[in-house]
C-alpha positions in Angstrom: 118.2 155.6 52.5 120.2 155.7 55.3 123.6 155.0 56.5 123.1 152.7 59.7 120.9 149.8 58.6 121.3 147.9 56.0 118.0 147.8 53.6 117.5 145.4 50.8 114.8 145.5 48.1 113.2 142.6 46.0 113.9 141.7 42.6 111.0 140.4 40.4 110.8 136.8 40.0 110.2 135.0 36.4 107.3 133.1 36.9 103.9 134.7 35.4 106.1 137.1 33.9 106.4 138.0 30.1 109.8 136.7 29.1 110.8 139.6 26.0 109.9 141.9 28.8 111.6 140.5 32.0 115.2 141.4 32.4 113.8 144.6 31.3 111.8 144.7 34.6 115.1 143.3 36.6 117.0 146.1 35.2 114.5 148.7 35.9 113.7 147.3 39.5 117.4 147.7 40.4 118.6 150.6 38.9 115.0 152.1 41.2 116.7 150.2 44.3 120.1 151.8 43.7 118.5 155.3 43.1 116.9 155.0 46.8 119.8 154.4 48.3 119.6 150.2 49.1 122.7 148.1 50.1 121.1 145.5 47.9 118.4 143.3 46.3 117.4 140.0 47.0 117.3 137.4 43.8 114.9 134.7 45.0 115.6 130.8 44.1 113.2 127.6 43.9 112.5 125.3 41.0 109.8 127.2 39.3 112.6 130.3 38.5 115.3 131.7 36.7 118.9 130.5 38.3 119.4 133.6 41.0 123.3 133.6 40.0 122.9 134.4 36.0 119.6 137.5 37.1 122.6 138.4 40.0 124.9 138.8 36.8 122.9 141.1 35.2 121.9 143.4 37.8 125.5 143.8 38.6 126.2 144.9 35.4 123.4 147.2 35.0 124.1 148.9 38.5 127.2 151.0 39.7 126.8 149.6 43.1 124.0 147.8 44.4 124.9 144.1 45.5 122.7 141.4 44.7 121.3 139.5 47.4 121.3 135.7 45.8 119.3 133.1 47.5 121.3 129.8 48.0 119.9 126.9 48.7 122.3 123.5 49.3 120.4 121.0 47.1 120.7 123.2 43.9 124.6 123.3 44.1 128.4 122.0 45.6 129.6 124.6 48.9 132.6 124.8 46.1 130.5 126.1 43.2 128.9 128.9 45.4 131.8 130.1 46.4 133.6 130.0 43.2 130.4 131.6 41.6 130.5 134.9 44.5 134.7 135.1 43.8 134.0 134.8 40.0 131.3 138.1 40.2 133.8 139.9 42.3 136.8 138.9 40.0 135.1 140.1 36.9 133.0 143.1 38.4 135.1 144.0 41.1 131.8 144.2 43.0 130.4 142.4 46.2 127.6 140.3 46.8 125.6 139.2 49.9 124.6 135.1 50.2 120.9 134.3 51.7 121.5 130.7 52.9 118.6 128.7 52.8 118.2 125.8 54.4 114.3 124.4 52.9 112.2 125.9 50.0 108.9 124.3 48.9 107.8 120.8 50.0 106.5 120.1 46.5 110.5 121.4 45.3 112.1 119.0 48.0 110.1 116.5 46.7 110.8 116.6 43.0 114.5 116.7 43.9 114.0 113.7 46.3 115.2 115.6 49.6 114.0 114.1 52.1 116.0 115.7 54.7 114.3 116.9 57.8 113.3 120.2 59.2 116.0 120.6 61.7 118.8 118.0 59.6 118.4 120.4 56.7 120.3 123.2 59.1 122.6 120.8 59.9 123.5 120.4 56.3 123.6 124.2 56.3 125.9 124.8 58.9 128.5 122.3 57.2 127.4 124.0 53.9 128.2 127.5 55.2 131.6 126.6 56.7 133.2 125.0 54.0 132.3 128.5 52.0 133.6 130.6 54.6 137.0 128.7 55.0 137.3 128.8 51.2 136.7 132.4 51.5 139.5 132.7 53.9 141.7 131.4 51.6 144.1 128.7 51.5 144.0 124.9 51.8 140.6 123.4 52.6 140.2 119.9 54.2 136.7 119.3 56.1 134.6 116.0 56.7 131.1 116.4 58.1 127.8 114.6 57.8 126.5 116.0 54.7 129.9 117.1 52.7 133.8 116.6 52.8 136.9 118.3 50.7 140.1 117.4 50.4 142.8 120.1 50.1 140.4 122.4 48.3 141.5 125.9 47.1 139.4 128.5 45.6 140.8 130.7 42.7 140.9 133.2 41.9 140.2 134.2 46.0 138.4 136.9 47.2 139.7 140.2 48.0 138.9 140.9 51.5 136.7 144.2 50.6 134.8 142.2 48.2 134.1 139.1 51.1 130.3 138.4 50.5 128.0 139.5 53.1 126.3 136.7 55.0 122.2 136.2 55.9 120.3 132.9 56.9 116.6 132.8 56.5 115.1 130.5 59.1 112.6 131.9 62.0 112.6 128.2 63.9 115.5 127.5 67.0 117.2 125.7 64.6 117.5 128.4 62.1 118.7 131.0 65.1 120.6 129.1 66.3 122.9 127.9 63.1 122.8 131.7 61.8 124.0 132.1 66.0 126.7 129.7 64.6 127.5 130.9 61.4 128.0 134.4 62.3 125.4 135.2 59.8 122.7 137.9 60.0 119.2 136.0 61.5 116.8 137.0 58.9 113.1 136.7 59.9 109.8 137.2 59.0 108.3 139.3 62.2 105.3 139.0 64.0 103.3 142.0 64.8 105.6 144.1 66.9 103.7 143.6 70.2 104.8 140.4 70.3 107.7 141.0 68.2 111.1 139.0 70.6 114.7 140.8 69.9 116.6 138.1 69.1 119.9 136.9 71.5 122.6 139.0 71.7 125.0 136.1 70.6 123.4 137.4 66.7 125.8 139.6 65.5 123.0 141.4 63.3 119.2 140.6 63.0 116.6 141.3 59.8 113.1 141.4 58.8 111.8 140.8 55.5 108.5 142.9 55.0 106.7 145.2 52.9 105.5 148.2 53.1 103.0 150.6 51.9 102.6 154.1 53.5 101.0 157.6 52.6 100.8 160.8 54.3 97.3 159.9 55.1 96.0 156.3 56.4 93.4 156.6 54.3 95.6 156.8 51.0 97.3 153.9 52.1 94.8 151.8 52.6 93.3 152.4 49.5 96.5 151.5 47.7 96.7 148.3 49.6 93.4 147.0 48.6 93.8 148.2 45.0 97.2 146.5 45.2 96.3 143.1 46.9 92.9 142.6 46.1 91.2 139.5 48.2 91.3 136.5 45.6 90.1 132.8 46.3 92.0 130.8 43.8 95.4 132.2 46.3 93.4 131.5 49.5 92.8 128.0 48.6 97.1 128.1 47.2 97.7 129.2 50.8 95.1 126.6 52.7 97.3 124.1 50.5 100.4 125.4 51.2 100.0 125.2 54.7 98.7 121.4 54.9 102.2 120.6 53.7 104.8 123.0 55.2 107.0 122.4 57.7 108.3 125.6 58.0 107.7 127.4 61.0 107.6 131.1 59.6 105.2 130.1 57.4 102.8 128.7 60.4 103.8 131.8 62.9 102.5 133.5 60.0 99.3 131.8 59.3 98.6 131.9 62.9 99.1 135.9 63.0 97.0 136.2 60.5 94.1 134.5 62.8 94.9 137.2 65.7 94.4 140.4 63.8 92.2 142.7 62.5 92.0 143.2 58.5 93.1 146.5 59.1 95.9 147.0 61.7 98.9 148.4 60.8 100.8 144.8 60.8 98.7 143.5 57.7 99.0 139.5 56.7 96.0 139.8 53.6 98.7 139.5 50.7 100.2 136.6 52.5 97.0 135.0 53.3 96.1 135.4 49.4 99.6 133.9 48.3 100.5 137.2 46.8 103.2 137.7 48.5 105.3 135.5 51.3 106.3 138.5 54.2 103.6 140.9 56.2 103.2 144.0 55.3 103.4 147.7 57.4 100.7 149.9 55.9 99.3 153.2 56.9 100.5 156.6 57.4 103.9 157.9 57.7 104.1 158.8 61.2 102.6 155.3 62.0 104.7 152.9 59.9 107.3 154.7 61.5 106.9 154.0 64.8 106.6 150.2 63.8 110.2 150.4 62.0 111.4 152.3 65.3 110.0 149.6 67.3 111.7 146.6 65.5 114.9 148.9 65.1 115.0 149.1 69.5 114.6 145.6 69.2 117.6 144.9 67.4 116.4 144.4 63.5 119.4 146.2 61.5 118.5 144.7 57.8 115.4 145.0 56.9 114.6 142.8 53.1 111.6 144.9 51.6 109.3 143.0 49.4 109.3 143.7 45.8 108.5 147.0 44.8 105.7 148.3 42.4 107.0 151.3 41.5 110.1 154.1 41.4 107.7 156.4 43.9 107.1 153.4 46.1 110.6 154.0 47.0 109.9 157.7 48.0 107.4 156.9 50.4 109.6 153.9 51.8 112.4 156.5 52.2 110.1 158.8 54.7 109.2 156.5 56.9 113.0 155.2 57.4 114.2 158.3 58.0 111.5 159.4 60.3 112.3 156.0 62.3 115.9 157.0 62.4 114.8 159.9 63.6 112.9 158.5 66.2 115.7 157.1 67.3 118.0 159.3 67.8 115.7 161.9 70.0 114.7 158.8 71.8 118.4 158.4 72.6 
């Protein structure tokens, strides 16, 4: 889509979905992404999915170049067996991926797993998490005590060709997720607030994302219309949201929640699909010229990688490819 930000799409995720049919729809959804143009796709991870490394596998091999974007999340596996799953895809693919640390998921998750780490320690475990993978990255001899993990003289083979180093994101919109991804020389992915009071993030972060979606026309109108046909107002996933919040200590998900009470139903930042647990990101919607603008807005902030949601459709992708470019475009006279 275009050359100086990176943009990520979404791959579908496996539950509600029709299992003959779903690596079908993985396929599909990535060989659409790649078509448009994206660096990547993200491959989600929690308890109620498919294992984001084997769906990773698959779109690698049914893509010439897009890189999968794999969720990782520290309870589910060993630093060591990350890392030796990312130099494994690039050993037998010759392809690179991107990681998306995570440092939570859902309390109910946490819970069956028995973490009861806190909020703020589960960065900590992060940080320690993302360091031993980098040094094994760098290759040779890896020795490292912390808190949460120690090695001993740990090598990872086959290593990683420099080229094919994985890219780098952290997910975490709180101080203590900034701050770590501040640490960890990761891209600071969040999930925005409505551009007015949108904050660029420090410039310690050597890159900053969004993850949103977005749904734009020519007309307003026609966008609209697509949204409410899309994301339809439904109950049963407004009382899965009321729930959701009750026991969440993540602080996107509140920042969201509390958007969500400051805006109208129809402004272009648009929280509905959130609010109706149909989605977890805000979504841009209405014409071209004014989506625009907001991606320009959040680009002169500082946002470099922007993670769209999933995407309904090959044409969605047409529509998502105006408005970038007429962003870019914004910028550069604005320059």
């Amino acid at each position: 889509m275009t050359d100086s930000i990176e943009i990520f799409a979404t791959s579908p995720q496996s539950l509600g979905a029709d299992p003959p049919t779903y690596k079908e729809r993985v396929i599909q959804t990535a060989r659409w992404s790649e078509s448009a143009g994206c660096t990547g796709t993200l491959v989600y991870t929690d308890n109620s999915i498919v294992d984001p490394w084997m769906v990773a596998d698959t779109i690698i091999q049914h893509t010439a170049s897009l890189c999968p974007l794999v969720a990782v999340q520290p309870i589910y596996m060993h630093p060591y067996t990350a890392a030796k799953m990312a130099a494994t895809l690039a050993y037998l693919h010759g392809r690179r991926i991107y990681l998306n640390m995570v440092a939570g998921g859902f309390a109910n998750d946490l819970a069956a797993l028995n973490d009861r780490t806190p909020h703020d320690r589960r960065y900590a475990r992060l940080a320690e998490y993302v360091e031993i993978i980098s040094r094994l990255l760098d290759g040779g001899s890896v020795s490292f005590t912390g808190e949460f993990y120690g090695v001993t003289n740990l090598r990872l083979c086959p290593p990683v060709p420099a080229h094919l180093r994985p890219g780098m994101l952290m997910s975490g919109s709180s101080e203590s997720g900034l701050a770590t991804a501040r640490a960890c020389g990761a891209t600071a992915v969040v999930y925005p607030g409505p551009l007015s009071k949108y904050h660029s993030q420090p410039s310690s972060c050597s890159r900053t994302g969004i993850r949103v979606g977005i749904i734009a026309r020519s007309e307003a109108e026609s966008a609209w219309e697509t949204a409410h046909a899309r994301f339809p107002a439904d109950r049963k996933g407004q009382l899965t949201h009321e729930l959701a919040m009750k026991v969440s200590d993540s602080v996107w998900h509140k920042e969201l929640s509390q958007a969500a009470r400051m805006h109208s139903a129809e402004s272009t930042y648009w929280l509905v699909p959130f609010e109706n647990s149909k989605t977890n990101c805000p979504y841009l919607v209405g014409s071209y010229a004014t989506v625009a603008s907001e991606l320009a807005g959040y680009m002169t902030a500082g946002v470099r990688t922007f993670i769209l949601d999933i995407p309904h459709n090959e044409q969605e992708f047409e529509h998502i490819s105006i408005v970038f470019r007429r962003a870019m475009e914004t910028l550069t006279v604005s320059a």
